[in-house]
N, C-alpha and C positions, 0 to 999 in steps of 0.2 A: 795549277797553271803557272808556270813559271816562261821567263819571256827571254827566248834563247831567239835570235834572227834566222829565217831562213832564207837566206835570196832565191834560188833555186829549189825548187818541188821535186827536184833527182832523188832517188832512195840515196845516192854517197850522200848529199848533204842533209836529211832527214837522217842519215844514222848519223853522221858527225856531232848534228843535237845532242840527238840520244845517249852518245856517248856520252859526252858530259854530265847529262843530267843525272845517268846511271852514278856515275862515279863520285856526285855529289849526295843523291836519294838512295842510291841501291837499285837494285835492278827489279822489278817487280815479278809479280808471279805469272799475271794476266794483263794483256796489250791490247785494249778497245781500242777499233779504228775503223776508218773508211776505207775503200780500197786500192787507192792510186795515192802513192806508189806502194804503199804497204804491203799489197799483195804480188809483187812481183817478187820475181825469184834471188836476186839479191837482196832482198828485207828479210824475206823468209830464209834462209840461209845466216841473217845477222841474227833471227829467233833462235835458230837452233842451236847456234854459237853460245849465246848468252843464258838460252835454257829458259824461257817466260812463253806461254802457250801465248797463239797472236789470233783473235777473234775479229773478223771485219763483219761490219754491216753489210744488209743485204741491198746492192743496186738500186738506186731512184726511190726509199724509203728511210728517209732520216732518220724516223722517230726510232728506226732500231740500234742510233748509236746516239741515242738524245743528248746525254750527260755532255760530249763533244760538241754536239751543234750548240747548247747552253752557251759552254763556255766560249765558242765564236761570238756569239750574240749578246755576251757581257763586255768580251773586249770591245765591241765595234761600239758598243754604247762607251765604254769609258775613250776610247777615243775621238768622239763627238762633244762628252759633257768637258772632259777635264785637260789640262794642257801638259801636265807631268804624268804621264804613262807610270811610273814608278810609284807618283802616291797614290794614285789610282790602285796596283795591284795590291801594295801595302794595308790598302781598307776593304779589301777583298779579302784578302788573306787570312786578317783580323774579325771579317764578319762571318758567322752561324750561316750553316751551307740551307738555302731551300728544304723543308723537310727535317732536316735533320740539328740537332744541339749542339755542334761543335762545328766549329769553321777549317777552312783547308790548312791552315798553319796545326790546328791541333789535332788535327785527322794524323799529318806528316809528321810533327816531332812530339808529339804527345804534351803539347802542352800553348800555351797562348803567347804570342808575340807580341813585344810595344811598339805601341805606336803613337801619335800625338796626341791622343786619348786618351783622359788616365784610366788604370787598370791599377787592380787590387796586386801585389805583391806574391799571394798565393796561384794567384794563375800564370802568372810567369814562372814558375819552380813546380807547379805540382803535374802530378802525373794523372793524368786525365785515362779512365775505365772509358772505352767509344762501346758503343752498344751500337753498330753499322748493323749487324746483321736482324736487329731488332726494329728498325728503323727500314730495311729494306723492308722487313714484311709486314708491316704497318701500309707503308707503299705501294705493293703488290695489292694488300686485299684492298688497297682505295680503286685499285686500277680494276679488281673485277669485276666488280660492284659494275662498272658499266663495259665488260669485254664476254667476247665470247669465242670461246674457243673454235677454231677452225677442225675441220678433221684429216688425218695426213695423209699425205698420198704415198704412191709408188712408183714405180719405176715401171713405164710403158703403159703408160694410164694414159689416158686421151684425156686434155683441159682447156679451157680459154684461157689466154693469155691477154693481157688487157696492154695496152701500149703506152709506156711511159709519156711520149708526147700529145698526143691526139684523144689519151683516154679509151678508143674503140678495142674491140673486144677480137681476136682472132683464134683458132683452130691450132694447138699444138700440142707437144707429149713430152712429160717426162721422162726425162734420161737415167735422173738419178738424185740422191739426196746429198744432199751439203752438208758438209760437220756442223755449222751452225744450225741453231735450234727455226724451227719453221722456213726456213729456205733452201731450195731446189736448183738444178738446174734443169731446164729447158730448149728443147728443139721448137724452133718458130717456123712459120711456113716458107720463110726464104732459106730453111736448112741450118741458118746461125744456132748453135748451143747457147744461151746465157743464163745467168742465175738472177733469178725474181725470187721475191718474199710468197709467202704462202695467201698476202690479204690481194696481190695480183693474181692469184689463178684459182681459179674456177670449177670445181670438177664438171665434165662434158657430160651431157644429155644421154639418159636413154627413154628410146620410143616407149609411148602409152597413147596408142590408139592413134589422134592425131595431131596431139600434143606431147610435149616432152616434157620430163620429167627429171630433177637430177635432187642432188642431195641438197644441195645451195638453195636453193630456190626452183620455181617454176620456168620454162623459156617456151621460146615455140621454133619447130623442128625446124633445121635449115637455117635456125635464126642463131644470133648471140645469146649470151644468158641477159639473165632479165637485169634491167639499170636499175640504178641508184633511185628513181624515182617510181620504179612498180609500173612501169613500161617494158615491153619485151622486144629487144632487138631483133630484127627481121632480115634474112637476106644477108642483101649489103649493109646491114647499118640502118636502116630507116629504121624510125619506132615509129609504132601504130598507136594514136592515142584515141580515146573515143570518137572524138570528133571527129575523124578521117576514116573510118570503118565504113564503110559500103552498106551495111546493114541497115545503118542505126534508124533509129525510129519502127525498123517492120520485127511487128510482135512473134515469137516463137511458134511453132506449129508441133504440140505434144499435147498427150493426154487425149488424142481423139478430136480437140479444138480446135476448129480454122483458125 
């Protein structure tokens, strides 16, 4: 994290940073980011120029560029607690990263920086082994322990498409897949192309009998796929929950039994 000003969110002034930073760190291999303006065609063109492959998160899901949102969510705290911006990032820089045994100063120069803290002589001179990719998979198998793998889709495949503001589930088709890992884009039913993560869409129902069926979950025909609470969306959007069932209370008529 290093604290370059941006006044303007323009890709010129978002490279202008960059420049600098480049020219002081190096240019890196790989560019996480969101995607405004990073994904416009002047950024992407400043990629190809300096030669670092540029990976954006996918639309209306943060958690796929977390490391980034973190790091908004420590400045906004260090500017809340503390009144010097500067020694705020200084004990940042100095501290052991979440997860992992070495902090951002010695991830960057391979070794530990002073600060008003005293520190041992040897960690300011020595050259510190990072064991990151040891540390990432430590990481990952904490994260599967409670994930589950989605299964991928294809291109002209009918899905629900769930709506970033309102949550409701609608009727659309894949166009095509993204170089990014689990996201898509998407045709909606006002025609718009966009690209959603793969935990927004749904693969679409096929009939069994007079219920639907899909690979996701159970839904009911004509309806949305089934909610977050084990209700099945209907129609327009109504979900049926027992107690609004027309039936309820009159017993089944099988087996020969009244």
């Amino acid at each position: 994290m290093i604290s370059w000003g941006v006044l303007q969110r323009h890709a010129q002034s978002v490279i202008s940073c960059l420049k600098a930073i480049f020219g002081r760190l190096g240019i890196p291999e790989f560019f996480m980011s969101d995607n405004m303006p990073f994904n416009s065609r002047e950024f992407r063109s400043f990629a190809r120029d300096y030669d670092f492959q540029l990976i954006t998160s996918s639309p209306h899901y943060p958690r796929s560029n977390g490391m980034a949102e973190m790091a908004v969510k420590l400045v906004k705290s260090m500017l809340k607690k503390s009144n010097d911006l500067s020694d705020a990032l200084l004990e940042y820089r100095s501290t052991p990263l979440t997860g992992q045994p070495y902090s951002p100063a010695q991830v960057i120069f391979g070794r530990q920086i002073r600060t008003r803290l005293p520190v041992l002589s040897s960690a300011l001179t020595g050259n510190v082994q990072m064991s990151k990719t040891a540390c990432r998979r430590k990481q990952k198998m904490n994260h599967d322990q409670h994930a589950q793998d989605l299964d991928p889709l294809c291109s002209g495949q009918s899905v629900w498409l769930r709506d970033p503001v309102s949550g409701r589930w609608e009727g659309a088709m894949i166009v095509g897949v993204h170089d990014n890992n689990r996201s898509y884009w998407v045709r909606n039913q006002n025609g718009n192309i966009v690209r959603r993560n793969r935990i927004d869409l749904r693969k679409s129902v096929k009939l069994v009998g007079e219920t639907a069926m899909d690979d996701d979950g159970p839904a009911v025909v004509d309806g949305g796929p089934a909610g977050d609470n084990g209700d099945s969306a209907v129609g327009n959007g109504v979900c049926l929950r027992r107690s609004n069932r027309t039936n309820k209370g009159v017993p089944p008529s099988r087996y020969g039994f009244p």
